[in-house]
C-alpha positions as CSV (number, residue, x, y, z in Angstrom):
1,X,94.6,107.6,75.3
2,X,95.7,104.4,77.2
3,X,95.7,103.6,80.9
4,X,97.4,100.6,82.8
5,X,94.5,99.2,85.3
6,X,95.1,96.9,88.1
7,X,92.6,94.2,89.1
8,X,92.5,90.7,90.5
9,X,96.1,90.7,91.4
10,X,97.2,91.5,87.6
11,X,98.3,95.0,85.0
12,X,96.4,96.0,81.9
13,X,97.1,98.3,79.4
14,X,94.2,99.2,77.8
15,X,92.8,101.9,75.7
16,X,89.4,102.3,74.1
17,X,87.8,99.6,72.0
18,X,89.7,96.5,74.3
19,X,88.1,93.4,75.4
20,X,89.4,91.8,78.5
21,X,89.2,88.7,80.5
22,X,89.9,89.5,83.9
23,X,89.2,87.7,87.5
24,X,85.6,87.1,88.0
25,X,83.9,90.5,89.3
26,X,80.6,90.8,91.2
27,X,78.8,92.4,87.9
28,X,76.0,91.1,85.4
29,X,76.1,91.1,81.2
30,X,75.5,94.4,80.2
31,X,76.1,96.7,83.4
32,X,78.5,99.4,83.1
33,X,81.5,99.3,85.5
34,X,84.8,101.4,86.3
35,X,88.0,100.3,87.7
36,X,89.6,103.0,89.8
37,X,93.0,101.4,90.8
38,X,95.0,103.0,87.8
39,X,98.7,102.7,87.9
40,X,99.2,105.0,84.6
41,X,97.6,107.5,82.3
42,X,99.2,108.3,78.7
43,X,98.5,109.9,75.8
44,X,100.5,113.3,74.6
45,X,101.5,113.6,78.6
46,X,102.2,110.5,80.6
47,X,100.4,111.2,84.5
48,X,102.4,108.1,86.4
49,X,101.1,107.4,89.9
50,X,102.2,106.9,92.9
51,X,100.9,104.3,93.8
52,X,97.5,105.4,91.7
53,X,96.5,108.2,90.1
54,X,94.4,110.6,91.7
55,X,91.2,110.7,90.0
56,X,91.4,108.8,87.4
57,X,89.4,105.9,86.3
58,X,88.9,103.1,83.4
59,X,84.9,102.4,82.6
60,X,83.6,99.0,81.2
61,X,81.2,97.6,80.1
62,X,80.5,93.7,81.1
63,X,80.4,91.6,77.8
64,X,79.8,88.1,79.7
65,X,80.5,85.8,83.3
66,X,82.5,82.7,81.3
67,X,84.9,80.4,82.3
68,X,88.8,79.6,81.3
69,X,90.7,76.9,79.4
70,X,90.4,73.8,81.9
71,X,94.0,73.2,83.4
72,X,95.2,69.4,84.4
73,X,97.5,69.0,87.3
74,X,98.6,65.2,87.2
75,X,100.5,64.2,90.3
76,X,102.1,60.3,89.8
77,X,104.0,58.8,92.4
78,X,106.5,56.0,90.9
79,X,108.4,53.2,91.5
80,X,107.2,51.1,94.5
81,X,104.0,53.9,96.0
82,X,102.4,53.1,92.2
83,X,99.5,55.7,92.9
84,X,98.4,59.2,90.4
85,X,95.7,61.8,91.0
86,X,94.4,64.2,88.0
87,X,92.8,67.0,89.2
88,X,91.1,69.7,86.6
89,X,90.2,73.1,87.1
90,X,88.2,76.1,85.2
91,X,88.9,79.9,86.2
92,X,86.0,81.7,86.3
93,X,86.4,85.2,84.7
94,X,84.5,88.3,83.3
95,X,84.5,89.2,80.0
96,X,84.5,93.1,79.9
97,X,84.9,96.2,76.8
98,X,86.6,98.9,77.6
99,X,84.4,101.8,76.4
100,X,86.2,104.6,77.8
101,X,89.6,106.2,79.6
102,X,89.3,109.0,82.5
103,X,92.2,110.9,83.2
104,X,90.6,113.6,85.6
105,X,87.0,113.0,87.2
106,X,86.1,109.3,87.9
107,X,84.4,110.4,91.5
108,X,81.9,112.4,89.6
109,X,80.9,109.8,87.3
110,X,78.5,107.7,89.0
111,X,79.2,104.8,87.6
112,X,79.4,101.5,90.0
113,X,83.3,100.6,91.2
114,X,84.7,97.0,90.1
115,X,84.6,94.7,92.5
116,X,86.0,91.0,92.9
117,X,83.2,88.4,94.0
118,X,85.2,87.7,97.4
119,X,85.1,91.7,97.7
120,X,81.2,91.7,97.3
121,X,80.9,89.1,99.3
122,X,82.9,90.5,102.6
123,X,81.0,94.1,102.0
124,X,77.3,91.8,102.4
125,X,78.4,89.7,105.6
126,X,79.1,93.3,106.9
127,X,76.4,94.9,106.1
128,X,73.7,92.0,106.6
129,X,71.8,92.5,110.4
130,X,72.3,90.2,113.1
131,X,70.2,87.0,113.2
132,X,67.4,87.1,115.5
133,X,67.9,84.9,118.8
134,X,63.7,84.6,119.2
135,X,63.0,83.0,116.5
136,X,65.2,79.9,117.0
137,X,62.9,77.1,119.4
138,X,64.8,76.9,122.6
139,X,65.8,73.1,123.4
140,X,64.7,71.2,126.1
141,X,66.3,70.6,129.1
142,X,67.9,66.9,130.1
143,X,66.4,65.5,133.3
144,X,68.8,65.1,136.3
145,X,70.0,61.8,136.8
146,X,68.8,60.3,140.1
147,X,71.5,60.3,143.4
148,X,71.2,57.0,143.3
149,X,72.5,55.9,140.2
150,X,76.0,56.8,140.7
151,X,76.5,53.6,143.5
């Protein structure tokens, strides 16, 4: 059985057994994850969704947090300006193994959802509480400036 996942703004096709390096998700080595926004199921029937399938779910389990193949971007400006910039950069990404395919069931499973970091990190601003105003020292007032001064 296969299934074509979406996550961090890209497709998979996977099936059991796969090892993937997606976008960096907010999970530690070893914790088991499932991805729920699945495009397709297959196998001997094909379940195609519109936009996802109903109920069905891709679990994971996370391998490693690494990081890409470092990528230049060289900018040189010629002739009379004479200047050039490099500029290197490493994606950070999640090394996951597919351990197994839902096609039916995935809300009963209680295993964690996938989440991005910039997910993770939105859900925790919402959910912190409200800084307290007390414990912050209040500041001290200015003196007035004397009538006089402004002859």
């Amino acid at each position: 059985m296969y299934a074509v996942l979406k996550t961090g703004g890209k497709q998979y096709k996977v099936q059991a057994g796969d090892v993937l390096r997606v976008e960096k998700l907010d999970a530690v080595a070893g914790q088991k994850i499932q991805f729920n926004e699945i495009l397709m199921v297959g196998g001997e029937t094909v379940t195609i969704g519109a936009p996802m399938v109903a109920g069905a779910a891709v679990q994971a389990e996370v391998i490693d947090q690494i990081k890409g193949e470092k990528v230049i971007h060289f900018v040189k400006r010629r002739r009379k300006h004479s200047s050039q910039r490099t500029k290197g950069h490493r994606q950070h990404l999640t090394l996951v193994r597919i351990t197994d395919v839902l096609a039916a069931g995935a809300d009963k499973s209680g295993v964690a959802a996938a989440t991005g970091t910039a997910d993770a990190r939105r859900a925790a601003h919402n959910n912190a509480p409200a800084p307290a105003a007390a414990e912050a020292p209040a500041k001290p007032k200015r003196a007035a400036k004397p009538a006089a001064a402004k002859e």
